[in-house]
N, C-alpha and C positions, 0 to 999 in steps of 0.2 A: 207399347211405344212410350220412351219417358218423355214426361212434361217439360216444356218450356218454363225452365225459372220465372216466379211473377217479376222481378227484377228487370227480365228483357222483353215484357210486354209493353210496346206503343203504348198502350195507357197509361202505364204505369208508370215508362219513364216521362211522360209529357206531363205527369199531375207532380214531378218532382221539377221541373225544367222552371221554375220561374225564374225572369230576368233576374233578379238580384238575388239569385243565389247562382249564377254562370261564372264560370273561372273566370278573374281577370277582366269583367263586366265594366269598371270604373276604369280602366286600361283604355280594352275599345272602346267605349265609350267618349274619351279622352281624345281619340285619335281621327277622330269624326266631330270637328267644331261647325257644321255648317247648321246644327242646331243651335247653337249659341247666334252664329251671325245673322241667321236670319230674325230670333228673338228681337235684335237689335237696330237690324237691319231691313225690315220685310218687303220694302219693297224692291229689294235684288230680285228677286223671285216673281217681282208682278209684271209680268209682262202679258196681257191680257188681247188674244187674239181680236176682239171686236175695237182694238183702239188699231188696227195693221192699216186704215184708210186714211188713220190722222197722223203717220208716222214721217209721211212728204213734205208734211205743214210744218217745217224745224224753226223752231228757235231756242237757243240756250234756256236751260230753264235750272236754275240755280239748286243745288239737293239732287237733281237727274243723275240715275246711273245709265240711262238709256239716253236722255236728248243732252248730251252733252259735245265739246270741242276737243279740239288738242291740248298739250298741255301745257302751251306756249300764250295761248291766248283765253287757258282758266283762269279764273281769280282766283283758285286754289292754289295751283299748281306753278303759273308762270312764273314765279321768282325762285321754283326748286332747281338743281342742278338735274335732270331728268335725263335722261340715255338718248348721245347722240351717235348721228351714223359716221362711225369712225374705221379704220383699220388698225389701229392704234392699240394692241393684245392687252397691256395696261388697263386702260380706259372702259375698253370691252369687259375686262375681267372684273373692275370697278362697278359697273354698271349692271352686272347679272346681281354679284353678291348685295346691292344696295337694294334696287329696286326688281330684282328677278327678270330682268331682260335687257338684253344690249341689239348694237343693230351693226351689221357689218356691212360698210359702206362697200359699192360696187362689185360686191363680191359674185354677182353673176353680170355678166359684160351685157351690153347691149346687144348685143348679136346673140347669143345666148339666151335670153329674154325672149327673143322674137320668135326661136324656135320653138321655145317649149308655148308658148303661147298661140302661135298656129295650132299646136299640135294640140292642145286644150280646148279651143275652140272647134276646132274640126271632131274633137272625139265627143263634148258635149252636146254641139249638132248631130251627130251621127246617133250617140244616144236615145236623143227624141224622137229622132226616124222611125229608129227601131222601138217606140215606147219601153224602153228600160231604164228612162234617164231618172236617178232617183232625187226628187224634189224633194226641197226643204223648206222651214220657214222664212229662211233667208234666201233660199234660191236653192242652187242647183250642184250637186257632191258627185264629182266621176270619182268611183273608187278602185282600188287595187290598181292606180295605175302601171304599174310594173308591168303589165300585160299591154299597155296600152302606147308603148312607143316607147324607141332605145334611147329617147332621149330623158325617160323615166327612170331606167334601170341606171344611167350614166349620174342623174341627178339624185339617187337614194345613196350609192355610194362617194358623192360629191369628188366625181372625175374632176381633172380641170378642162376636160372639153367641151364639159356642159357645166361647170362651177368654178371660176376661176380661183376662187376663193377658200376651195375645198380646205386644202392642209390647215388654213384658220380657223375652219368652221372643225372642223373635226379637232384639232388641239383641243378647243372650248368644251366639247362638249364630252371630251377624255376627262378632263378637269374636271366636270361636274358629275358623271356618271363611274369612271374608273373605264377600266381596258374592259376590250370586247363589248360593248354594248351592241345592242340588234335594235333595227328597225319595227317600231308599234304598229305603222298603217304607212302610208303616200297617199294621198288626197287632195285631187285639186277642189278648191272652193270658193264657190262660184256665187257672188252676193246681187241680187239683183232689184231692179225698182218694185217700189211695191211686199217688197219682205216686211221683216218684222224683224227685231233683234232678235239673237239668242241670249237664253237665261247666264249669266256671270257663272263661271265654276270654274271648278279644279278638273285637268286629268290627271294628276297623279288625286287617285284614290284611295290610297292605303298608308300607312306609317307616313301619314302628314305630322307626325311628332318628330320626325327624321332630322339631325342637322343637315345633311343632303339632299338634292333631290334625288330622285329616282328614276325618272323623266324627265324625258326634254321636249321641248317641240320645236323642233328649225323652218321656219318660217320664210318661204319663196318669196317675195312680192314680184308679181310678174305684171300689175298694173299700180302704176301709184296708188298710194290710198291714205285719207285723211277723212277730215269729221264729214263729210258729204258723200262719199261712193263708199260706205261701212268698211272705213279704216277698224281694226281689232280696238274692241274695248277692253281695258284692264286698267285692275286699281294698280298704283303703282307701291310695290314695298307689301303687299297683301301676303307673299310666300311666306315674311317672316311672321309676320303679326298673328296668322293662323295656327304657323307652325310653332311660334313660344308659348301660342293661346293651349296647344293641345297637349306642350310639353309640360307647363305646369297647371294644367286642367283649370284654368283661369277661362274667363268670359270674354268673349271677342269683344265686344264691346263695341261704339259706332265706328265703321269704317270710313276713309276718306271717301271723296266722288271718284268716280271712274272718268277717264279720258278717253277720247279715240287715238290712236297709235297712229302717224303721218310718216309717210315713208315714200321713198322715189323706187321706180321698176331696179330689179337687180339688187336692192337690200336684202340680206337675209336677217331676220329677224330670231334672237335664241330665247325662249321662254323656259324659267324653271316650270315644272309641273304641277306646282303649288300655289302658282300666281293665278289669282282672279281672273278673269277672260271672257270674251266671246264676241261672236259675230255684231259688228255693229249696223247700222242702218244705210241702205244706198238710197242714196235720196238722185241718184243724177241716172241720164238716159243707159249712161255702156255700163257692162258688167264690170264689176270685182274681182279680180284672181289673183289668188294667192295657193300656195301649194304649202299644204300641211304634213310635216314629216316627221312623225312622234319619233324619239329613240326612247331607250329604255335600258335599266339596268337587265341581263341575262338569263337572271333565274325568273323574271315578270313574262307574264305568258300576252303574246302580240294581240293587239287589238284584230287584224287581218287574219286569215288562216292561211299563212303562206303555203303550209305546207298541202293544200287541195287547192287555191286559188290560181297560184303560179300556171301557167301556161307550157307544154312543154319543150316550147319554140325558145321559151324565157330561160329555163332552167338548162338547155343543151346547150344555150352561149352565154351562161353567166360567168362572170370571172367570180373564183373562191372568196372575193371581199364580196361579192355582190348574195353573195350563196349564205356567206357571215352574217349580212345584216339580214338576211329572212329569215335567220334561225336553222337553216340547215347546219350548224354546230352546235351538237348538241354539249353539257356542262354535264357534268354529276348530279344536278341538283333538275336538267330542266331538259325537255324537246329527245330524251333517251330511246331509242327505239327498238325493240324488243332486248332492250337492256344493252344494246352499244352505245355508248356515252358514257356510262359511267366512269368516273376517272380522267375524264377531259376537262378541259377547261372552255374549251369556247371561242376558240383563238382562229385564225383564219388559216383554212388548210390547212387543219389538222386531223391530219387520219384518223386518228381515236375514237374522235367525235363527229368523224362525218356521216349522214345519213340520207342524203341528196339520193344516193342509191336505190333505196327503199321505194320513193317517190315515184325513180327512172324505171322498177319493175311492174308497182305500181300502174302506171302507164302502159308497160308493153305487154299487160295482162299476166304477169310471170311470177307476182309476187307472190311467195310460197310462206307461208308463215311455218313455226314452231304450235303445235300443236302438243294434243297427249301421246305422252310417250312413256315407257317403262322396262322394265330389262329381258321384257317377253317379247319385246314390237319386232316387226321383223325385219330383217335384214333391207328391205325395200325401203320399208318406212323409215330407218333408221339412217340411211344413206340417202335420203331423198336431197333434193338441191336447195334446200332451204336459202332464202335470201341472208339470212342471218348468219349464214355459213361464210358464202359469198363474200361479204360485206366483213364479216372478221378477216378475210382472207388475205383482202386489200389491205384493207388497216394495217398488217402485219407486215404487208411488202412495201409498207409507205417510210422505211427507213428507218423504222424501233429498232432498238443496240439489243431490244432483250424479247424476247416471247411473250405476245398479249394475249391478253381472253377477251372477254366482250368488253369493249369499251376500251381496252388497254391498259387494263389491271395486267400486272404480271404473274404470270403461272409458276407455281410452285416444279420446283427441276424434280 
């Protein structure tokens, strides 16, 4: 038996692996400033579960990134020009690049509001019934709602039956992401008396050196929310300050205060992914809700697993935008399934890239995979009904000018 070169022994290569000798170590390193800010910053990060009894007893407290107000009424902030709720595309667009969030006035109607709100509170009670409801320190997160009423599935693809405002919300977040982005998670979130804040962070986690974001998070408000029932904490103008911090490997240095974000029911709220954040404190008797709806640039892998979580009630009446934003389109680069995708881009019902199919055999117990095969297998095995077969088949009759192969590469004549 020949030996395994010392070269590709575990020990070996972990006695050569020290950090500073790792490719491009001063890169990543660079690309992750929350070591710098909290150096500077430490008590972003303190939020100490045995203080969660004194967190009712509020009053302003000057330096607080947790007991703090609006930004109307900071002494920091109140004389800033700060993101109002407008509809006004300009203003909006204004208002992300400045301070990494704007707010789009009325953009879910009052009738509108109400449903998805019954329908939030009846699934968060129902939850508890069934002991599945998953607590937080701030309260209470129904997840993967898509499964959980069409009035979910209407609001991820920002219909105007359930979003009046859709066509604006979605312009914005083309602008900042580019075409085809897909949905990260839907998450109503649920802030209640007696929580505790959440820690200040980022989700976009990765190439925060980025001029762009990467992510977005469109923000439901389906109950008013202001410095008393944990209106969202964020520093205002954070996306940039971290993201120049990371591009020239410079020291974050002290950040402003954090504000609570005040908003009327039916705002949607647009967050870069790089902006500062988190649940702030309900200090009053009724719940907090707000519906959490990450997007994402396409080749970024979702926070949810739509492709097991989805329901198959969900996926036999979803429409192909709504299929889009789960990731059932696959890209060259991401979501490929046993190699269909390759060569798509991502784009809403496109054959190339669809793989929803997978899922639907999946389901009906039928899925046949691609196995070992070789020029001796037999006629059986070689003709079997493989889904991947199937599934190029369609692709094919979906209106291509030329001959595809997996994914809809074209076949050499």
């Amino acid at each position: 038996m020949t030996s395994v070169p010392i070269e590709f022994d575990p020990a070996y290569v972990a006695s050569k692996a020290s950090a500073d000798q790792h490719m491009y170590a001063e890169e990543l390193a660079a690309k992750d400033p929350m070591n710098s800010v909290l150096e500077d910053n430490p008590e972003i990060y303190f939020v100490p579960p045995k203080r969660s009894s004194e967190w009712g007893q509020w009053e302003y407290k000057a330096g607080s990134y947790y007991d703090t107000t609006v930004g109307a009424k900071h002494p920091y902030w109140k004389d800033k020009d700060l993101p109002i709720a407008t509809k006004n595309i300009q203003r909006l667009r204004s208002d992300m690049l400045t301070w990494g969030y704007c707010k789009i006035d009325s953009a879910v109607s009052a009738e509108q509001v109400a449903v998805i709100r019954q329908r939030v509170q009846e699934q968060a009670a129902g939850e508890k019934l069934a002991g599945i409801a998953q607590k937080t320190p701030s309260g209470q997160n129904i997840n993967c709602c898509v499964n959980k009423g069409q009035c979910f599935e209407a609001l991820m693809e920002h219909h105007p039956d359930v979003v009046q405002g859709g066509p604006l919300v979605e312009q914005l977040v083309t602008e900042a992401l580019g075409e085809n982005w897909i949905c990260n998670s839907l998450i109503a979130s649920i802030s209640l008396k007696g929580g505790v804040p959440q820690a200040l962070h980022q989700d976009q986690d990765i190439a925060l050196d980025s001029r762009s974001p990467l992510t977005i998070n469109v923000m439901t408000v389906i109950t008013d929310i202001d410095e008393n029932n944990g209106g969202t904490l964020v520093i205002p103008g954070s996306h940039r300050t971290l993201s120049d911090a990371a591009r020239v490997q410079a020291p974050v240095g002290k950040l402003p205060p954090a504000i609570n974000m005040d908003a009327k029911a039916g705002t949607i709220v647009i967050t870069d992914g790089r902006l500062l954040h988190s649940t702030g404190i309900n200090r009053t008797d009724r719940p907090r809700i707000v519906m959490l709806n990450g997007m994402q640039h396409p080749v970024i892998r979702q926070q949810e697993n739509w492709m097991l979580s989805v329901s198959p009630e969900v996926l036999n009446r979803a429409s192909p935008k709504l299929l889009q934003r789960m990731g059932y389109q696959a890209t060259n680069a991401s979501q490929t399934n046993e190699g269909h995708g390759f060569g798509a881009s991502g784009k809403v019902n496109e054959p190339a890239g669809a793989i929803v199919d997978f899922r639907h055999a999946a389901d009906n117990g039928n899925y046949l995979r691609v196995g070992e095969l070789s020029p001796y297998s037999s006629a059986e095995k070689l003709n079997a009904p493989y889904t991947l077969r199937e599934v190029v088949t369609k692709a094919r009759a979906g209106g291509h000018s030329a001959p595809v192969g997996i994914g809809g590469t074209k076949l050499n004549p």
